[in-house]
KOLTOR-423802 format. One line per 5 residues: their letters; for each residue x, y, z of C-alpha. Coordinates in steps of 0.001 Angstrom, whole numbers, plus 524288, in hexadecimal, padded with zeros to 5 digits. Each point is the difference from the previous one (the first is absolute). Layout:
// KOLTOR-423802
a) X,Y,Z | ...
This chain:
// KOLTOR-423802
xxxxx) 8DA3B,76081,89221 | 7F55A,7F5FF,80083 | 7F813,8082A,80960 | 8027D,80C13,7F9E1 | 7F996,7FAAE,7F458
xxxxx) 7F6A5,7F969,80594 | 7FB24,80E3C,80557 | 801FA,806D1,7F46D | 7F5E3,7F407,7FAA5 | 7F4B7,80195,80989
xxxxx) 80369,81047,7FFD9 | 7FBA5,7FDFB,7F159 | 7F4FF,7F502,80037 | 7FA37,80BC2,80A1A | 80227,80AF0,7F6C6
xxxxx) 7F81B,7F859,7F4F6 | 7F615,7FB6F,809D1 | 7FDDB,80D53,800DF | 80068,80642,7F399 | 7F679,7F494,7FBF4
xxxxx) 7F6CD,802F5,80A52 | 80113,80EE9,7FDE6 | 7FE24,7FC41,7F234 | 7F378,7F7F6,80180 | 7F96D,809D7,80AC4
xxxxx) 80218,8094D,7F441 | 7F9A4,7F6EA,7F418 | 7F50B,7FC6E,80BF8 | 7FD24,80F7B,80334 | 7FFED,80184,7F0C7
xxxxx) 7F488,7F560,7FDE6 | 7F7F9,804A6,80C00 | 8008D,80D2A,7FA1F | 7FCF0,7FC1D,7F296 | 7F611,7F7E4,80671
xxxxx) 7F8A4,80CD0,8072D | 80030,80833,7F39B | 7FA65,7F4D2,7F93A | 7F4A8,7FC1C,80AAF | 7FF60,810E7,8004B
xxxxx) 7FBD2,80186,7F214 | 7F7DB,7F3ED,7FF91 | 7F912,8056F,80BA5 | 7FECA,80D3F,7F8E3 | 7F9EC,7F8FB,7F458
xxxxx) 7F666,7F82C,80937 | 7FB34,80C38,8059B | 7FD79,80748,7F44E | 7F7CF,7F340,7FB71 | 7F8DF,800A9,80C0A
xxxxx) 7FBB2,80D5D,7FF46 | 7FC47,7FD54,7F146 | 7F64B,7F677,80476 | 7FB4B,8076B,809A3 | 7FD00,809D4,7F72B
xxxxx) 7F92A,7F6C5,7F5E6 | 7F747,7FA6C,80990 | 7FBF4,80D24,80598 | 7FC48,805E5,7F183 | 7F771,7F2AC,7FEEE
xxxxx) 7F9BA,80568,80B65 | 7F166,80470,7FC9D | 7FE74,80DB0,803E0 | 7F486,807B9,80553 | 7FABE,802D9,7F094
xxxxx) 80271,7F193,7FC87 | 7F655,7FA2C,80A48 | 7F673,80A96,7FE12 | 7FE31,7FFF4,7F173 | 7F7A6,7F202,7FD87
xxxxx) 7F67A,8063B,80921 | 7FF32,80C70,7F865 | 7F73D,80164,7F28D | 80729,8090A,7F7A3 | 7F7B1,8060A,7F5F9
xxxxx) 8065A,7FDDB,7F161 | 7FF30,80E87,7FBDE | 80568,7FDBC,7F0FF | 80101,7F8F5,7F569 | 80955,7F1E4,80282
xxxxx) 806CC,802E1,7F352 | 8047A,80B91,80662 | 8069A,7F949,80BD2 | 80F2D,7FF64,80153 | 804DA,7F3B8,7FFF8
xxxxx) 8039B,7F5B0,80C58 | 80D03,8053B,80867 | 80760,7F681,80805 | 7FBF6,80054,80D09 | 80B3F,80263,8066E
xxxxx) 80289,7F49B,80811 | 807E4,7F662,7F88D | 81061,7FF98,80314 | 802D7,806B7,7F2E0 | 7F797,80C70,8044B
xxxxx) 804E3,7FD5B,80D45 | 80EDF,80289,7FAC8 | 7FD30,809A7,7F573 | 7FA25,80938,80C1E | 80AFB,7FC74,80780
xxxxx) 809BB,80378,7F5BA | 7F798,80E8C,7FD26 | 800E8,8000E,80F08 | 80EFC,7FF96,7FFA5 | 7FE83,80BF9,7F451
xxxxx) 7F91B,808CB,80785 | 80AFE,7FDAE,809B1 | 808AD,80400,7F608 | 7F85A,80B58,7FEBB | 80201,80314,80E9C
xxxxx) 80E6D,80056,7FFFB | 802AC,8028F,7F1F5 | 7F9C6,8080D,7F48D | 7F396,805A2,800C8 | 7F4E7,7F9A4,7F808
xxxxx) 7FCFC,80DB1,7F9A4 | 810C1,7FE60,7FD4C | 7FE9F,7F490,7FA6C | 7F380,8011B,7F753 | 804E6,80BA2,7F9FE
xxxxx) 80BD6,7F9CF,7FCF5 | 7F85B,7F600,7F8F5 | 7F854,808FB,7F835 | 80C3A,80556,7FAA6 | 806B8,7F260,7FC00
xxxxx) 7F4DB,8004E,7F553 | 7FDF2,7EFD8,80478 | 7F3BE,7F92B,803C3 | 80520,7FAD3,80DC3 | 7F782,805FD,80BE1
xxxxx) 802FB,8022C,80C6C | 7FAC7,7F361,807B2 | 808AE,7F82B,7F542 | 80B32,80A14,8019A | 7FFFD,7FD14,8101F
xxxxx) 7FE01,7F0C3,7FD47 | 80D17,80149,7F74F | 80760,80723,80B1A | 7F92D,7F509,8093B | 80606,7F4FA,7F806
xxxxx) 80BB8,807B8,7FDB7 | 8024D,80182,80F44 | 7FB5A,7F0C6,80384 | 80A96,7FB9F,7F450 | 80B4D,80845,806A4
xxxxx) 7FC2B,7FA86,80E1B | 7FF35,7F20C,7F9A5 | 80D8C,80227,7FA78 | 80585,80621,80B72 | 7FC0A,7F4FC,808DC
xxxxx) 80255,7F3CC,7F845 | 80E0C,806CE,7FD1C | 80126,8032D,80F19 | 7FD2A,7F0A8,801EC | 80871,7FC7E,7F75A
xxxxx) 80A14,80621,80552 | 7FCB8,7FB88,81016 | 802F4,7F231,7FA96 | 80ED9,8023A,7FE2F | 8015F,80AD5,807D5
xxxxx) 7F8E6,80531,80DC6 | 7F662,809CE,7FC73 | 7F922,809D4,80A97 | 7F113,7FF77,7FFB2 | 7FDA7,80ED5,801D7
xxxxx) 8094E,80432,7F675 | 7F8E7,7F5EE,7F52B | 7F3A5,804EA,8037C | 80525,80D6F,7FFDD | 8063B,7FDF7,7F1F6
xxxxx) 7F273,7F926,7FBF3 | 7F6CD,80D4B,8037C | 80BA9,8084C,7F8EB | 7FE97,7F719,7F4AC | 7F086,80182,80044
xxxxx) 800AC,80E64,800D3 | 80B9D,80088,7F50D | 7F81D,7F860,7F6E9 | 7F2D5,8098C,80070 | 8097C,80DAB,7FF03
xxxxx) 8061C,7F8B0,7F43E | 7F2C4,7FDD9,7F9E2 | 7FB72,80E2D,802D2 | 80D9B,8034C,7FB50 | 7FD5D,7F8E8,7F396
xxxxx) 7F1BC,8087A,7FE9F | 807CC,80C3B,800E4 | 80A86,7FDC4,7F721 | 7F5AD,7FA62,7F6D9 | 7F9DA,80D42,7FF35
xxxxx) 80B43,80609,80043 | 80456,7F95E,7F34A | 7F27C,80107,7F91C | 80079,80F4F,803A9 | 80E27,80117,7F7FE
xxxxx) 7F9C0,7F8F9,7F507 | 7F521,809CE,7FEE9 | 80A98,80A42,800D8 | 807D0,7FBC8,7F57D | 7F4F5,7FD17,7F7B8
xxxxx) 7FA00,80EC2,8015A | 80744,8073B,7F718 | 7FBED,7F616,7F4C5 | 7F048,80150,803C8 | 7FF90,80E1C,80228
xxxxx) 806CB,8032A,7F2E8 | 7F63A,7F5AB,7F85C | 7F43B,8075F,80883 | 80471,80DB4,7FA0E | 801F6,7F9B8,7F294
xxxxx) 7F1E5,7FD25,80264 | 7F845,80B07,80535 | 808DB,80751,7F4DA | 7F98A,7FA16,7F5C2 | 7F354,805BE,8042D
xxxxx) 7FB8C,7F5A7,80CA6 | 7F983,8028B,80CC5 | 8081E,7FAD4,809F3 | 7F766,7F3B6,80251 | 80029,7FC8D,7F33B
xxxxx) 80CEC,80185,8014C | 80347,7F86F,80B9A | 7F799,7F4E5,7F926 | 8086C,7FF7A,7F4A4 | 80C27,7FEE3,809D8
xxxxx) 7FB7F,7F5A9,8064D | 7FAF5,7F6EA,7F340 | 80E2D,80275,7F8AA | 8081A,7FF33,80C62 | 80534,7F639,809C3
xxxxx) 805CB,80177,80DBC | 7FC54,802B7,80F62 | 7FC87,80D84,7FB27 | 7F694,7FD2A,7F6A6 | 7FA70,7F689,80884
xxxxx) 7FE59,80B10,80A23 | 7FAC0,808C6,7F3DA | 7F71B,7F48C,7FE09 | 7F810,80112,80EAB | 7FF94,80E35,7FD97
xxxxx) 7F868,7FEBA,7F307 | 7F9DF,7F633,806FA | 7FCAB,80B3A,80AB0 | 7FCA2,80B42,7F69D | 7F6E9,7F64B,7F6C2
xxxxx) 7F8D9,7FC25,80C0D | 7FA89,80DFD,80337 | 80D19,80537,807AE | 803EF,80E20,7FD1F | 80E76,7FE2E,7F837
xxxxx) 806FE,8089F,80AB1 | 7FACB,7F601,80B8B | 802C3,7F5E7,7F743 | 80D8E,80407,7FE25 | 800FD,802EB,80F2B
xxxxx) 7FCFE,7F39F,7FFE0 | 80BD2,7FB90,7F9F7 | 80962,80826,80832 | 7FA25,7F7ED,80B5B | 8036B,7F3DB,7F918
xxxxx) 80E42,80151,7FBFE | 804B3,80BCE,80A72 | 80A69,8043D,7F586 | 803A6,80E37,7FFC2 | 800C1,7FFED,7F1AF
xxxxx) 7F1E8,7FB64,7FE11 | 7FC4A,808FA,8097A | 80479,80C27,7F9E7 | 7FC81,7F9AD,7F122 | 7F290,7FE5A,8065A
xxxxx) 7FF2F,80E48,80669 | 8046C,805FD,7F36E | 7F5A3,7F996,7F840 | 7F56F,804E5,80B44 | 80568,80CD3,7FE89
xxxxx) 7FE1F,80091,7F1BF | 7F327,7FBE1,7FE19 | 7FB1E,80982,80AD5 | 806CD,80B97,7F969 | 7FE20,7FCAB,7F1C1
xxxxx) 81145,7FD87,7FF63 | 8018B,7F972,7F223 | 8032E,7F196,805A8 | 80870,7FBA9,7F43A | 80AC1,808D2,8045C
xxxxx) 7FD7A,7FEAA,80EDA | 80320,7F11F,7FBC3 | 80AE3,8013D,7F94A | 804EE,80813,80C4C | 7FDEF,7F684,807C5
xxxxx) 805BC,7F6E8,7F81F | 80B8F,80794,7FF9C | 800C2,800CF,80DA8 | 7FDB8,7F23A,80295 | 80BA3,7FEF0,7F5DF
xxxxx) 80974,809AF,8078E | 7FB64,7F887,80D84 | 80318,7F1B7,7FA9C | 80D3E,8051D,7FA4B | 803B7,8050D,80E42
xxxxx) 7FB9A,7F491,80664 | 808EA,7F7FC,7F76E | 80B46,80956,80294 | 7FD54,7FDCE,80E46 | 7FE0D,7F1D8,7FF24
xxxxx) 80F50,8003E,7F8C2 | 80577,806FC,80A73 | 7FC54,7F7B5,80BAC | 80362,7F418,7F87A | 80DF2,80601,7FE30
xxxxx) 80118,80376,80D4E | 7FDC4,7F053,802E7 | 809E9,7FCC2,7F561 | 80B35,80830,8081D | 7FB05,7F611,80B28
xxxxx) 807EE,7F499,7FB70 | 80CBB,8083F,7F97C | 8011A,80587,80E8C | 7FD5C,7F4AB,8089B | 8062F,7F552,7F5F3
xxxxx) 80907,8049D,7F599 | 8051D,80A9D,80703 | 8066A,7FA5A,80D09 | 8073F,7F45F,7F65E | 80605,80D3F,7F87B
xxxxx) 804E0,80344,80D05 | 8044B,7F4AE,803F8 | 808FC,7FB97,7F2EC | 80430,80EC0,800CE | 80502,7FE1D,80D9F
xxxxx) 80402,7F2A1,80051 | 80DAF,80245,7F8FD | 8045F,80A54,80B92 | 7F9AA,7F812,80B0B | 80946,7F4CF,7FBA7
xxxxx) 80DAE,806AC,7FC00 | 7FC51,806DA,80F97 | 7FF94,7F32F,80667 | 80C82,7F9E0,7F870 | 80623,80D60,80454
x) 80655,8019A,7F203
């Protein structure tokens, strides 16, 4: 008996020597591979710092114009009043990074939207932003995602073993997520701005016919529009006085305007008003046609809008509600079948 438990004692001191060196060869493989994705990104991060020196000090390099101008007597040809005032040079770390981050837009441009895309998009938001701050914003919007990604990714290899590839992999997906979510955000902006225009239509067209049917041109018209009312539509109304007062034909101007808010219903409310002033049409009741129409069109759109909204109400009543009917409806026969009553 003595032996026999003096084997089963050594059989188990060996069976925990074992599991505790299995155990710390584990925790040790864990810590040299937190350790590599740790020395990986800092060596990532080192190397993009390098190459932002390097391109520093070569935009502080002098170019061929630079050593060639003090010899060089330019002639002052006007008046120093007239002269634009001092730019920034170029060369200092904040130009350096703002090229760099334009550098990584036009990239954008590459793989993503056009810049023809994108600035016509703009247009049509109605906003001030341009395009070099539009691609900074996707820039910053891309840089944030990475910077999330990674720190998250790190994070994560410090109680748990992370693969290098696959964080670098998630890092560029991140990037690339964040600028389509930006451009996304453009789009739906305009997309937004265009139903607001919509709906406000009916209201504009029917206070333009009240207008030209108390005896005014359709300038004066539009002018009166746009100093009583308030919206994205008068606004647009606004650039096209804007157009017509600055020596532009009204049917460009209001050409014009199709380009800027691509609706279909401005489109044809534009075209009808082309049409009548070329042909002599009265325009109050080609208005209030319009108006109509743009009436009829809203009301349909609405009806539309109700229907696919009821179609995503059935979503949860089939998915939800309806199996737990069919399961309390089923329940009672399942169990008097298994009790055999």
């Amino acid at each position: 008996m003595r032996r026999w438990s003096g084997r089963r004692s050594s059989a188990s001191a060996q069976s925990a020597s074992v599991i505790s060196t299995s155990r710390s060869r584990a925790t040790a493989a864990a810590k040299a591979s937190r350790k590599e994705t740790a020395g990986a990104l800092a060596a990532l991060s080192a190397v993009l710092g390098v190459l932002l020196l390097v391109s520093v000090y070569r935009g502080r390099r002098p170019g061929l114009v630079e050593r060639v101008a003090p010899y060089v007597h330019q002639r002052q040809v006007t008046s120093t009043l007239l002269t634009a005032a001092p730019v920034a040079d170029g060369h200092t770390v904040s130009s350096r990074l703002l090229s760099l981050l334009l550098g990584g837009g036009h990239l954008l441009e590459a793989i993503g939207s056009s810049s023809a895309s994108v600035r016509r998009r703009l247009a049509r938001t109605g906003s001030s932003l341009g395009y070099d701050e539009f691609r900074l914003q996707q820039v910053l919007t891309a840089a944030a995602a990475l910077g999330l990604t990674a720190a998250a990714g790190l994070a994560l290899s410090l109680v748990h073993e992370v693969s290098f590839p696959a964080l670098v992999l998630a890092c560029l997906l991140a990037a690339l997520g964040g600028a389509a979510a930006r451009d996304w955000w453009l789009s739906r902006t305009v997309e937004r701005r265009r139903s607001r225009i919509e709906a406000q239509l009916p209201d504009v067209v029917e206070l333009l016919a009240l207008v030209v049917g108390a005896g005014q041109g359709p300038v004066a018209a539009i002018e009166r529009v746009v100093a009583l009312g308030r919206g994205d539509l008068v606004d647009e109304l606004a650039l096209t006085l804007a157009d017509v007062r600055s020596g532009t034909v009204l049917t460009t101007a209001l050409v014009h305007l199709e380009d800027r808010v691509a609706s279909l219903h401005v489109t044809r409310l534009s075209e009808a008003i082309a049409v009548a002033l070329e042909r002599g049409t009265p325009l109050a009741e080609v208005l209030r046609a319009q108006a109509a129409d743009a009436r009829e069109a809203s009301r349909r759109a609405l009806m539309e809008e109700g229907g696919k909204r009821e179609i995503a109400q059935m979503v949860p009543v089939v998915f939800l509600v309806l199996p737990v009917t069919v399961l309390f409806a089923l329940f009672p026969g399942l169990f008097v079948l298994r009790l055999g009553v």
